[in-house]
N, C-alpha and C positions, 0 to 999 in steps of 0.2 A: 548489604542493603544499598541500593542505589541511591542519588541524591531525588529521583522522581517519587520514590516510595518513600523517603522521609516526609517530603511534600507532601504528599498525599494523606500521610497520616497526622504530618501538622494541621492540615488543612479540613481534617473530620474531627478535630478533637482531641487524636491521640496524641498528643503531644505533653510531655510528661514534666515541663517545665513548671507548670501551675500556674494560674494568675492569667486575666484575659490581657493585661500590657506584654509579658512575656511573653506569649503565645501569638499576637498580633506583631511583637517587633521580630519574632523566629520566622514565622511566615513571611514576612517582606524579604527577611535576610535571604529567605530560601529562592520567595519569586524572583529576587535580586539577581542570584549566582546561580538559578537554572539554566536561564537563557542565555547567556553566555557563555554555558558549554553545551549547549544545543539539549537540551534536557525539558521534558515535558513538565508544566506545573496544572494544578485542579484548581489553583484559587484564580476566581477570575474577577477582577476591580470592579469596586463599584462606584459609582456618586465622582466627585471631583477628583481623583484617585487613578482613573479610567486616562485625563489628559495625560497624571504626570508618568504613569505606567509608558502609554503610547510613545511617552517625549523621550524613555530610558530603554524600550525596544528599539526605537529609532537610532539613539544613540551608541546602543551596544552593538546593531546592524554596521551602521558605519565603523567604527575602532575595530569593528572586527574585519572587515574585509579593506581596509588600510590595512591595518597588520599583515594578512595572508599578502594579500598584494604588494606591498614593499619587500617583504621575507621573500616574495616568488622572484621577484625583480635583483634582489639581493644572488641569490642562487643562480641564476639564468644568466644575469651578464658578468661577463668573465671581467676582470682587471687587468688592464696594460701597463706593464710596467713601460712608462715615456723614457726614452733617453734624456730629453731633458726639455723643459717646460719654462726657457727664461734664459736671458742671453749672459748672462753667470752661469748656467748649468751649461749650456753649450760650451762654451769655454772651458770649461773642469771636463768637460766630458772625450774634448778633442778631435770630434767629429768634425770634418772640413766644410766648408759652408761657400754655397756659390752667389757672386751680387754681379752683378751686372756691370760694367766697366764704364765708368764715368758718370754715372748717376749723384746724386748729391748725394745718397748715404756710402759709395765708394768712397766719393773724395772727402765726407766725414772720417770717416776709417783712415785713410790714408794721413789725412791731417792732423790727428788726436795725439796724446801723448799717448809713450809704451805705457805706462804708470797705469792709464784709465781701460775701462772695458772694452772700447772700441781699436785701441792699442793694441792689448791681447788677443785680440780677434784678427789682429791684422797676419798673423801667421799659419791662419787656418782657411784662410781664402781660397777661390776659386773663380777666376774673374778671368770672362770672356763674354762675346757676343755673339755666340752661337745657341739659340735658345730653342730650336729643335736638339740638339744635343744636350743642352742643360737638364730640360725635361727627362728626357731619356736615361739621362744618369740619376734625377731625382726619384724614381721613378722604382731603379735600380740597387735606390739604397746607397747610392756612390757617396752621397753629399746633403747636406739641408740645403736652402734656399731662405734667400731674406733678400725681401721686393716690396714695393707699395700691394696696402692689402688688396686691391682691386685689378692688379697684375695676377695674384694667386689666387683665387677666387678663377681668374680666366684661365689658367693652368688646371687645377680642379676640374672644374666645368669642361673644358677640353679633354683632360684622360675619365672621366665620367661618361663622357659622353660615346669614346670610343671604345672602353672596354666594360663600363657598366657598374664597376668596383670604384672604389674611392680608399686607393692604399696610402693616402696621407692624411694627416692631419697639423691644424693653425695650433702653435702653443700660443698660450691663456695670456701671456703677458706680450704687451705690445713694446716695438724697440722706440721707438717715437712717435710721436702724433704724424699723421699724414701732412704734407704739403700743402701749403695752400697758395693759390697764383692769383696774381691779379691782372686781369685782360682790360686793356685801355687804347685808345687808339694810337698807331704810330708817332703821329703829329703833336701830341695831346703837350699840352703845358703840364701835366702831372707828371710827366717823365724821370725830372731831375728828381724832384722829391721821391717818387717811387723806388728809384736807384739805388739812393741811399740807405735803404731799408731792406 
C-alpha cells in the first residue's frame, strides 16, 4: 500500500487509529511526509491552516532542490588534488619556483635566515629576466611562479587570452601583503623622513 492510499483513507475516515485527535494528528503527519516525496495527498487545508500548509510546501520546495542541486554539483565537479596550497607546502613538496631577479621579494629570499621559510625556499629558485620564457615554462608545468598578484593576474589574462584554457591556478594563501609605494615629488622636504621608513 502506497503512502497516497494510506492518505486517502486517513483522509475519508478510514483510519483505524480512533479518536478525531489521533486521526487529525495522523493526517498532518501524512500531508507532512507526502509531499516530500512527491506523493499525492486528498486532504486539502482549510481556514488558517491553508498559510501554514503553503509556508511548509514552500519550504519543502526549497531543502529539496538545495539538496538535488548541491548532491548534482557534488557529482559533477571533479576534485583536484593541488600540489600544494601555501608556501610550506611548496616547500615540502620540492617543486622549483620562478621570482623574478631583484625584486624585493628576491632580495627578501636572499636575505632571510636558512632556519625561516623564505630561507628554505631559497634552493628551489629559479631566478632570471626572461619572462617570455618564464611563462612558457610556467605554462609547461616546469616551475610555480611567485610575483606581485597583479603581475599574475597579467600572465593569466595573457595565456587566457591566447589559448582560451586557463591551466593555472592562484593558491588560497597569500605570501605577504602587496607593496605599497609612496609617490612625492623629487624636491619635496618629505624626502628624508620618507627614506627612513
Amino acid at each position: 500500500m502506497s503512502v497516497s492510499t494510506v492518505a486517502r483513507l486517513s483522509c475519508r475516515g478510514g483510519s483505524t487509529l480512533g479518536g478525531t485527535r489521533a486521526a487529525v494528528g495522523w493526517t498532518s503527519f501524512l500531508w507532512a511526509y507526502v509531499h516530500p516525496l512527491a506523493q499525492p495527498s486528498a486532504w486539502l487545508p482549510r481556514g488558517g491552516v491553508r498559510l501554514v500548509a503553503g509556508v511548509w510546501l514552500l519550504l519543502t520546495l526549497v531543502l529539496a532542490q538545495m539538496y538535488r542541486s548541491n548532491l548534482k554539483a557534488m557529482m559533477i565537479l571533479p576534485r583536484l588534488p593541488l600540489p600544494f596550497d601555501s608556501l610550506e607546502e611548496l616547500i615540502e613538496s620540492g617543486i622549483s619556483c620562478y621570482v623574478v631577479s631583484s625584486t624585493k621579494f628576491h632580495n627578501a629570499i636572499l636575505g632571510a635566515d636558512s632556519d625561516s621559510q623564505f630561507g628554505r625556499l631559497r634552493g628551489q629558485l629559479v631566478v632570471h629576466n626572461d619572462l617570455p620564457r618564464a611563462t612558457r615554462d610556467l605554462i609547461q608545468g616546469k616551475h610555480a611562479a611567485i610575483a606581485a598578484h597583479f603581475s599574475l593576474l597579467n600572465i593569466v589574462h595573457s595565456i587566457f587570452r591566447n589559448t582560451g584554457t586557463c591551466p593555472l591556478y592562484f593558491a588560497s594563501e597569500t605570501i605577504q601583503p602587496e607593496w605599497n609605494y609612496f609617490l612625492y615629488q623629487k624636491a619635496s622636504s618629505w624626502r628624508p623622513k620618507v627614506d627612513v621608513m
